[in-house]
C-alpha positions in Angstrom: 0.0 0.0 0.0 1.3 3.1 -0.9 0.5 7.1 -1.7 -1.1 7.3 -4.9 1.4 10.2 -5.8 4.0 7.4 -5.8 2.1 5.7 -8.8 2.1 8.9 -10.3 6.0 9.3 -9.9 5.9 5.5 -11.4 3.5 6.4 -14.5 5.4 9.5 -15.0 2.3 11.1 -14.9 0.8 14.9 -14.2 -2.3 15.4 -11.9 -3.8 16.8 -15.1 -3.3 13.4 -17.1 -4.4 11.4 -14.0 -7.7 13.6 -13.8 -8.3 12.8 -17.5 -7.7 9.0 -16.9 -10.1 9.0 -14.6 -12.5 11.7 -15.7 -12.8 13.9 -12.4 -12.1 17.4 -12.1 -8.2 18.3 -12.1 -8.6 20.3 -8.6 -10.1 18.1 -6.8 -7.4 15.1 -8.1 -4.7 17.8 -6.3 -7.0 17.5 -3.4 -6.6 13.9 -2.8 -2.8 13.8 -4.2 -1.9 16.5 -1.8 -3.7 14.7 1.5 -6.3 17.6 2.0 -9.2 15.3 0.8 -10.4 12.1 1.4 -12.0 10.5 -2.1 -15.6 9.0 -2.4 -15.6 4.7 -2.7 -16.6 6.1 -6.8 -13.3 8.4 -6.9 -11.0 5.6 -5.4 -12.1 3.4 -8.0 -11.4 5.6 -10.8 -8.2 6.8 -9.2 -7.0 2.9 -8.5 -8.7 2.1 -12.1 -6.6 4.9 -13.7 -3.4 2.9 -12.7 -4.7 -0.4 -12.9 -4.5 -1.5 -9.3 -7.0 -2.7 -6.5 -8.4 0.5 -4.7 -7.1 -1.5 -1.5 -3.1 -1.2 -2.9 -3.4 2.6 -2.7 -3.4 4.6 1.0 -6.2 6.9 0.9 -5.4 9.1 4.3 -4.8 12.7 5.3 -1.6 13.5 4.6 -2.0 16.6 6.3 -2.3 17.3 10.3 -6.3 18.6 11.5 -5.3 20.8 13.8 -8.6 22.2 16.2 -7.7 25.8 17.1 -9.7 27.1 19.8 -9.4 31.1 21.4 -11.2 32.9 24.0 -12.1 35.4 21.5 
């Protein structure tokens, strides 16, 4: 299991290409490349179908910390 931007690195491929392959929107494939979105069961299959793996041989996690600010405004 590993980062689908390491089977972009692989493919030699650009987020734009990848967002063609799989036919969603080239923002929101930055999104989940990046870590700052989680994709739908739909996206992961056309993300994982784009490479032609299993949806389960990608990692699919937040990349990037939540961080919960609070203040006393």
């Amino acid at each position: 299991m590993k980062p689908i931007a390491r089977y972009m690195e692989a493919a030699r491929i650009s987020v734009a290409e990848l967002g063609k392959a799989a036919q969603l929107d080239t923002k929101l494939v930055q999104a989940i490349v990046s870590g700052n979105f989680i994709p739908s069961p739909a996206q992961r299959q056309r993300l994982a179908a784009a490479f032609g793996v299993s949806t389960d041989d990608i990692s699919w996690g937040h990349s990037v910390p939540v961080e919960h600010l609070r203040g006393n405004g």
